[in-house]
C-alpha positions as CSV (number, residue, x, y, z in Angstrom):
1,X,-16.7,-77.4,22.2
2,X,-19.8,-76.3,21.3
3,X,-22.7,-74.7,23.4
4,X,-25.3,-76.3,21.5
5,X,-27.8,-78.1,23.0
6,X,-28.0,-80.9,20.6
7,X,-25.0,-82.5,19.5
8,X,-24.4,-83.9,15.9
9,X,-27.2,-86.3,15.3
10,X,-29.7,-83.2,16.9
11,X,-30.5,-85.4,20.0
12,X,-30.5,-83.4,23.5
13,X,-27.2,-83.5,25.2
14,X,-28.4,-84.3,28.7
15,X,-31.4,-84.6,30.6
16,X,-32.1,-80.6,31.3
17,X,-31.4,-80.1,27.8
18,X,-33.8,-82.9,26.3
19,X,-36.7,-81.7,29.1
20,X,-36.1,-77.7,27.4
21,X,-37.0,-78.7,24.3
22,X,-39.6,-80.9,24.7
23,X,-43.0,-80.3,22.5
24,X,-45.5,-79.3,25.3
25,X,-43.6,-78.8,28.9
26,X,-43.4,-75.5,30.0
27,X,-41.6,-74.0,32.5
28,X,-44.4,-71.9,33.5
29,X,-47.3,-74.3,34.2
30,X,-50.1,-74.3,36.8
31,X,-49.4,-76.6,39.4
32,X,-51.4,-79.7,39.5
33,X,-54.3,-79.6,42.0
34,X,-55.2,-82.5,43.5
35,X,-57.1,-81.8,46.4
36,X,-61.1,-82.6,47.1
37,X,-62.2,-79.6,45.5
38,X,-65.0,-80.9,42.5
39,X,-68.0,-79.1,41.0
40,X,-70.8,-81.3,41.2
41,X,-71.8,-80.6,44.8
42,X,-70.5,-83.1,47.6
43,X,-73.1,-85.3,49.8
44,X,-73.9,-84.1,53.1
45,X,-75.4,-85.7,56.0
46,X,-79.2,-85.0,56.9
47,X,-78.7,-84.4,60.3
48,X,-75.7,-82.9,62.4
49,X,-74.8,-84.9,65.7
50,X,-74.9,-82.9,68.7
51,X,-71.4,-83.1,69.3
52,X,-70.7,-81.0,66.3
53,X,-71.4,-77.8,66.2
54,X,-73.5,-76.1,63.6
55,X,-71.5,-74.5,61.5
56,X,-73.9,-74.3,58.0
57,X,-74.2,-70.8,56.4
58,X,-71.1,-69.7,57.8
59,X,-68.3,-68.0,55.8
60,X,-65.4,-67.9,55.9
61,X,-62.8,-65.7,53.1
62,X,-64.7,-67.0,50.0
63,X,-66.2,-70.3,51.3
64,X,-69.7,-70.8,52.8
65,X,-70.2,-73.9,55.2
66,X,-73.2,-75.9,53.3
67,X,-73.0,-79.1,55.8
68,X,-71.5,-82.3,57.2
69,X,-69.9,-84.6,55.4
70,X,-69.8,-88.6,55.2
71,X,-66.1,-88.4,55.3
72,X,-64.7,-88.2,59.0
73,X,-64.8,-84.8,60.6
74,X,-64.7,-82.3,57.4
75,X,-67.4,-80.3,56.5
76,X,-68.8,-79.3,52.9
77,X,-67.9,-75.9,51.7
78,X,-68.5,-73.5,48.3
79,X,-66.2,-71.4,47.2
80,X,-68.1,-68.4,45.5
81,X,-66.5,-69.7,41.9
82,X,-69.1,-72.7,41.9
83,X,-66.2,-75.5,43.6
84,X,-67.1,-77.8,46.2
85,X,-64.6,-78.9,48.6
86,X,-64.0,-79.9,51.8
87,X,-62.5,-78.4,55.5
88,X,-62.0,-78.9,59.0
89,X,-64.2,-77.8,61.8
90,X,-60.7,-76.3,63.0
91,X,-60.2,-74.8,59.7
92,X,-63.9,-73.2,59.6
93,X,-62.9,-71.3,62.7
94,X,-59.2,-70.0,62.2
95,X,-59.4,-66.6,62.5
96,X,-56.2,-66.4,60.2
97,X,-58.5,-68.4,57.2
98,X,-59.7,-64.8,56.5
99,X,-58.4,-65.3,52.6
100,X,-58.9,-69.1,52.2
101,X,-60.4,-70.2,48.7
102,X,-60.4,-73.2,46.7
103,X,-57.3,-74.4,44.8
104,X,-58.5,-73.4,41.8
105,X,-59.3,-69.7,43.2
106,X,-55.7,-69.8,45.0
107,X,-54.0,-70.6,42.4
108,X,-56.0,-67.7,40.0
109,X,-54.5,-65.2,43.1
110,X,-51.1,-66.5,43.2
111,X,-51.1,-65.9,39.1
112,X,-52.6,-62.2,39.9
113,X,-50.1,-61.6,42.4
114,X,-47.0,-62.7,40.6
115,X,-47.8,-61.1,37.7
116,X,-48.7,-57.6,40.2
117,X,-44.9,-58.1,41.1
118,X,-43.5,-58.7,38.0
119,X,-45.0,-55.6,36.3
120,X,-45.1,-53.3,39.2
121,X,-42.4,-54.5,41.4
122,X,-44.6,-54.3,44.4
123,X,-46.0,-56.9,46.5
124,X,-49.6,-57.1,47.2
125,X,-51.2,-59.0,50.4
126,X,-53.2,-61.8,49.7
127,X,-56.9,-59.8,51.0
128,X,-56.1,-56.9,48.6
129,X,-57.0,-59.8,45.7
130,X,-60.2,-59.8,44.4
């Protein structure tokens, strides 16, 4: 029996096979983002009910607060790379949020950090990323 791949007629033999050698799929892709992160900036409301409390100009890791949103209860961030997204009022405030980014900028760190361990062997905490 033979350990090729392809078998007479040089189709795949199975379904792993056939997804290997496929023109354009990569093993080692970036993940597809789909979250409400966009770069034209996001509407916000004029006014902030009293309810809510004013969180504009805060930051938070690399996000600044810029306002309220229409959508229910989130809030209009930046991320210092130019991306407008959106958080929680609960999210704002998290004192563990010290690193949070957008998804673009995460997944830019999680690159940086993987390839840190790959060529150093050492792992490297998330706020040591620039």
């Amino acid at each position: 029996m033979s350990k090729d791949i392809l078998d007479s007629h040089r189709i795949p033999v199975n379904r792993v096979a056939a997804r290997v050698i496929k023109h354009g799929v990569h093993w080692d892709t970036a993940k597809n983002i789909q979250a409400a992160d966009q770069e034209n900036p996001i509407e916000v409301r004029q006014y902030i009910p009293f309810k809510d409390r004013n969180l504009v100009g805060v930051k938070f890791g690399r996000l600044t607060v810029i306002g309220l949103s229409f959508t229910p209860k989130r809030w209009v961030v930046r991320c210092v790379c130019g991306i407008y997204t959106l958080r929680t009022a609960k999210a704002i405030r998290n004192p563990t949020n010290a690193d949070d980014r957008c998804e673009k900028c995460r997944q830019l760190a999680f690159l940086k950090r993987r390839d840190i361990y790959q060529r150093t062997g050492k792992e490297t905490p998330w706020k040591d990323l620039p």
